[in-house]
KOLMAR-52170 format. One record per residue (C-alpha): residue in three letters; y, x, z. Coordinates in steps of 0.02 Angstrom, whole numbers, plus 50000, padded with zeros to 5 digits. Layout:
<Ala,<Y,X,Z>>,
...
END
This chain:
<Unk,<51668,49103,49768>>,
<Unk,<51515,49234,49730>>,
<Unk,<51387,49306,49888>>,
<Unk,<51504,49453,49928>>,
<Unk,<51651,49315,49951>>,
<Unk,<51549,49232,50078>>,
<Unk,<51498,49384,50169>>,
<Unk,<51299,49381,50129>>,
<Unk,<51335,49556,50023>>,
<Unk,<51396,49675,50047>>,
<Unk,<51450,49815,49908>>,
<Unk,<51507,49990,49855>>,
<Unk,<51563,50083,49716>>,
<Unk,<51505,50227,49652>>,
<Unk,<51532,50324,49485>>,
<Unk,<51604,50162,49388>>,
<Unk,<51456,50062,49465>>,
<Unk,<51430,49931,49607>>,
<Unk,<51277,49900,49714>>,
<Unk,<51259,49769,49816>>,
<Unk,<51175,49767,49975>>,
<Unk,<51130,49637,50118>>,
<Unk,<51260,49602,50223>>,
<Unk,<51162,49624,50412>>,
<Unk,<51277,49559,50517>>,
<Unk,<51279,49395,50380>>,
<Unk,<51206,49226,50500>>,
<Unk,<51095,49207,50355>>,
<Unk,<51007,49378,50344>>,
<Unk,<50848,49350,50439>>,
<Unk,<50820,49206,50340>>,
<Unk,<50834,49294,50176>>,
<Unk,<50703,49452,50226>>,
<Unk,<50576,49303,50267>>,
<Unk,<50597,49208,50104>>,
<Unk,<50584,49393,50023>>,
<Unk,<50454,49447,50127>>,
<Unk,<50365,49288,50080>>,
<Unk,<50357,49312,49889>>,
<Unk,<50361,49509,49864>>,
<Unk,<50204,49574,49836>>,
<Unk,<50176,49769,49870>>,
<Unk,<49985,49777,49737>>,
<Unk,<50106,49787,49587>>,
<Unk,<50220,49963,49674>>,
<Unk,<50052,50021,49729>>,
<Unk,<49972,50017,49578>>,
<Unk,<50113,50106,49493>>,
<Unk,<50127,50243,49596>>,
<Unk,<49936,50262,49560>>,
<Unk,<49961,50247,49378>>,
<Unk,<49999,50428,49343>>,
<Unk,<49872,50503,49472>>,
<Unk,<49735,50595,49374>>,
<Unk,<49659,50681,49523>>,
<Unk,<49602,50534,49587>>,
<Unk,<49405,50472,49596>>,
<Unk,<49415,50311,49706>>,
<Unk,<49557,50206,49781>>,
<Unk,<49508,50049,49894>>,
<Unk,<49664,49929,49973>>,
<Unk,<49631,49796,50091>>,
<Unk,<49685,49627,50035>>,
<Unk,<49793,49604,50195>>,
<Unk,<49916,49712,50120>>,
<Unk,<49952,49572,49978>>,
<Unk,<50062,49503,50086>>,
<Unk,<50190,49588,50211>>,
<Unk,<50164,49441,50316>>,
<Unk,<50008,49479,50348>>,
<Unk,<50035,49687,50364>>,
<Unk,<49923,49676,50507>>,
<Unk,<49699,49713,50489>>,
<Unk,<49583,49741,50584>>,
<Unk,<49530,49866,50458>>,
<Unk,<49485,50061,50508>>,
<Unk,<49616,50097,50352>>,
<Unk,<49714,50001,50220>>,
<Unk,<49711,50118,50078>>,
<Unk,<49557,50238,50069>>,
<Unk,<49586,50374,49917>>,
<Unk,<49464,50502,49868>>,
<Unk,<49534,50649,49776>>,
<Unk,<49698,50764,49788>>,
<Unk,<49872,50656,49850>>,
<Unk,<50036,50754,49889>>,
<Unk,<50048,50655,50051>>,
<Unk,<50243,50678,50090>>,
<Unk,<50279,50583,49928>>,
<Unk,<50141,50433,49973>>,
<Unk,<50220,50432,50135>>,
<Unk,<50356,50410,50070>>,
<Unk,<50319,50292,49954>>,
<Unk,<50222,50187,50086>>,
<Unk,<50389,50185,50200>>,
<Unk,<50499,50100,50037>>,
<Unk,<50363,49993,49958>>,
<Unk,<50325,49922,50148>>,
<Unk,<50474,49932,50221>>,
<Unk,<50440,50030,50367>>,
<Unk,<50270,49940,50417>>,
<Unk,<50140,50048,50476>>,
<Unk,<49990,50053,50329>>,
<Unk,<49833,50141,50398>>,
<Unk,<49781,50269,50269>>,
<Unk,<49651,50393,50237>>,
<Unk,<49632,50539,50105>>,
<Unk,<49454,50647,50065>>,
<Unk,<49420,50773,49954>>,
<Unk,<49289,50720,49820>>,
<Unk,<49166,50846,49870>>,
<Unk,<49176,50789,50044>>,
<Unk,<49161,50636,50020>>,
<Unk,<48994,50648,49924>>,
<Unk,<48921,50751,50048>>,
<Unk,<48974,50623,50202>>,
<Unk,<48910,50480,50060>>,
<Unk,<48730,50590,50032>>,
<Unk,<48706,50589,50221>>,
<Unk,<48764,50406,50264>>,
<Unk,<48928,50459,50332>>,
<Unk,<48947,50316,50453>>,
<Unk,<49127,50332,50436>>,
<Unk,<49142,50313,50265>>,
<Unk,<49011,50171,50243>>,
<Unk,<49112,50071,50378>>,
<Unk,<49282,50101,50272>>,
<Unk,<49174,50045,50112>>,
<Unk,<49085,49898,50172>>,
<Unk,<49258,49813,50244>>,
<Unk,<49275,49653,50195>>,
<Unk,<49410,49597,50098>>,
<Unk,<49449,49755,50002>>,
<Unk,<49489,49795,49838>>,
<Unk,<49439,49944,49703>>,
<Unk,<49590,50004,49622>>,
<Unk,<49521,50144,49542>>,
<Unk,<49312,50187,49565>>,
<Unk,<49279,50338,49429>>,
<Unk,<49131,50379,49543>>,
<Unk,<49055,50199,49532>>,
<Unk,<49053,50175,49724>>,
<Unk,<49055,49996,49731>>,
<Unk,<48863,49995,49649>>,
<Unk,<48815,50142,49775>>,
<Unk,<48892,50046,49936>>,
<Unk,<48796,49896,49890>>,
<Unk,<48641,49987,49887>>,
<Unk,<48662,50079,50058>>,
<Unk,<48713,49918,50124>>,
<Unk,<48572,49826,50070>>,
<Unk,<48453,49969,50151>>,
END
């Protein structure tokens, strides 16, 4: 007896292969997305789809998106990027790699964002001071510059 036999898959052929999905209807399903939910972590995607992004001067994440179980801040965004993003492919991305949960994002153009930065952009110094984020990428050494505004 295999998964499909017991109705927690479900699958499909196409072109000589098979793919195998969830079964939704399966008693067992919710139980699966938690124990799922519970162990994937979405850094690894993100960091990926980042890899090949050479327009890109700064990229902060909140730690609360570690976990999809805890999707949920109180931050003003969860991903701040400075530079040039095609944002119908990070959508995109965003909808697969978090399965549908909203992610609060924001995208600036270098040379905006040093002029907000030169003139103590209240907006941007609250996104940068968060607690509990993370620098993915800082080419313009931000983290050193935010801790001197802060300490002001």
């Amino acid at each position: 007896m295999n998964l499909e036999d017991l109705g927690i898959l479900k699958s499909r052929e196409e072109n000589k292969k098979k793919f195998y999905n969830i079964n939704r209807s399966s008693p067992i399903c919710d139980e699966l997305s938690e124990i799922f939910i519970k162990t994937y972590n979405p850094i690894e995607p993100l960091k990926s789809f980042f890899k090949g992004k050479r327009n890109l001067s700064l990229i902060t994440i909140a730690d609360s998106l570690k976990q999809l179980t805890n999707i949920k801040s109180n931050n003003i965004v969860d991903i701040f990027i400075i530079g040039e993003l095609d944002k119908i492919e990070f959508n995109n991305f965003l909808e697969k790699a978090f399965f549908r949960r909203k992610v609060k994002y924001a995208v600036m153009s270098e040379e905006d964002f040093i002029n907000r930065l030169e003139y103590d952009d209240k907006l941007v110094l609250s996104i940068l001071s968060q607690k509990n984020i993370s620098f993915l990428k800082d080419s313009l050494n931000i983290q050193e510059i935010i801790s001197k505004k802060i300490r002001k």
